[in-house]
N, C-alpha and C positions, 0 to 999 in steps of 0.2 A: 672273855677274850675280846680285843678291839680289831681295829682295823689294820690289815696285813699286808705289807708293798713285799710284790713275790720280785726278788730279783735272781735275774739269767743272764748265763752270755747271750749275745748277739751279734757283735761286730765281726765281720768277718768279709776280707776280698772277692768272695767265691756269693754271689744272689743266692745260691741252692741251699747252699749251710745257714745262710740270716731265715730263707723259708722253713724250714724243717727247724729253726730254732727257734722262731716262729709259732709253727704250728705248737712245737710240744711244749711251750709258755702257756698258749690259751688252752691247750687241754686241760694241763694243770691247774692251772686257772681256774677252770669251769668244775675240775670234777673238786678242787676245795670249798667254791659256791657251793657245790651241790653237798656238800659236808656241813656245812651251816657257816662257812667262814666267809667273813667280807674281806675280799682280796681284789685288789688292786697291785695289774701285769703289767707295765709300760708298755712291752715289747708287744703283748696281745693288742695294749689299747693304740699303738701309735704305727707298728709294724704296714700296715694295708696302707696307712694315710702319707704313709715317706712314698711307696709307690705312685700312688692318686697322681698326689701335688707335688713332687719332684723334692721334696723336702728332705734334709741330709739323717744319712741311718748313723752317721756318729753320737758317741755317748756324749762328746766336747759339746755339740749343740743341745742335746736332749737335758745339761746335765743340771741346768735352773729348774725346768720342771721336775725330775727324779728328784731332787733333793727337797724341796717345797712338799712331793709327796712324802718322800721318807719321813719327813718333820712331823706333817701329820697322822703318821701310823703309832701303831702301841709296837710292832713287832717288825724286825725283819725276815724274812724266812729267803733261802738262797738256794733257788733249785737246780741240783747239782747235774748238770746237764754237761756232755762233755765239753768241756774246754771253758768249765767255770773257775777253775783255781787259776788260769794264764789269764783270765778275761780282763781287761786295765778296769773297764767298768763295774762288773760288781765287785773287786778291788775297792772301788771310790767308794758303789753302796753300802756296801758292810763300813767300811771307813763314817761315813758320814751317820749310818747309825751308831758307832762305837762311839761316836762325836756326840751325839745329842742323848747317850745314852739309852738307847732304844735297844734292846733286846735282839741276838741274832739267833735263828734255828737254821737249821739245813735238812731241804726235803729230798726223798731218795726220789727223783721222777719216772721209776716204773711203780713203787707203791705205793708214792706218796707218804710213806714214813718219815717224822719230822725227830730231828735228833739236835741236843741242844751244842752238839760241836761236830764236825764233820767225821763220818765213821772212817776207820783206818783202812786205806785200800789191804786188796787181799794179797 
């Protein structure tokens, strides 16, 4: 297995829900590190730095760098956090993988269960 670009939603009008969606990107994040996987989060790695430097939390601007990453992963994996099937952006990622032919999973983010099409709500 190569290198994995985790996409989440994010955007969102309300600062609290971009933090908590946020936070549970890098959890995920970290405890797939800790599974042996090389993952690469945008939202963990860029999330603090839009704060810092005033820099914009839209996907529109993030969407050169996301996509240069996606190109060089093996995999997409899509953590299904809520308000990832509305999200415009991982929309675009999943899109831009299907594009370059890159592989999509979808992780469940309380177990981390990776499944290769999104499980059927209950």
């Amino acid at each position: 297995m190569g290198f994995i670009y985790l996409a989440s939603p994010y955007s969102h009008h309300d600062p609290a829900v971009r933090e908590i969606r946020a936070l549970k990107a890098a959890d995920a994040a970290l405890a797939l590190i800790e599974r042996g996987h090389a993952v690469y989060s945008p939202i963990a790695a860029w999330h603090h730095w839009c704060g810092f430097k005033g820099l914009p939390f839209t996907f529109a601007h993030w969407r050169p760098q996301d996509e240069a990453m996606i190109e060089a992963s093996q995999e997409l994996w899509v953590l299904m956090l809520d308000g990832w099937e509305e999200s415009e952006g991982v929309a675009e990622e999943i899109n831009t993988a299907l594009l370059e032919m890159i592989p999509v999973k979808y992780v469940d983010p309380k177990t981390l269960a990776v499944f290769n099409s999104p499980p059927l709500a209950a």
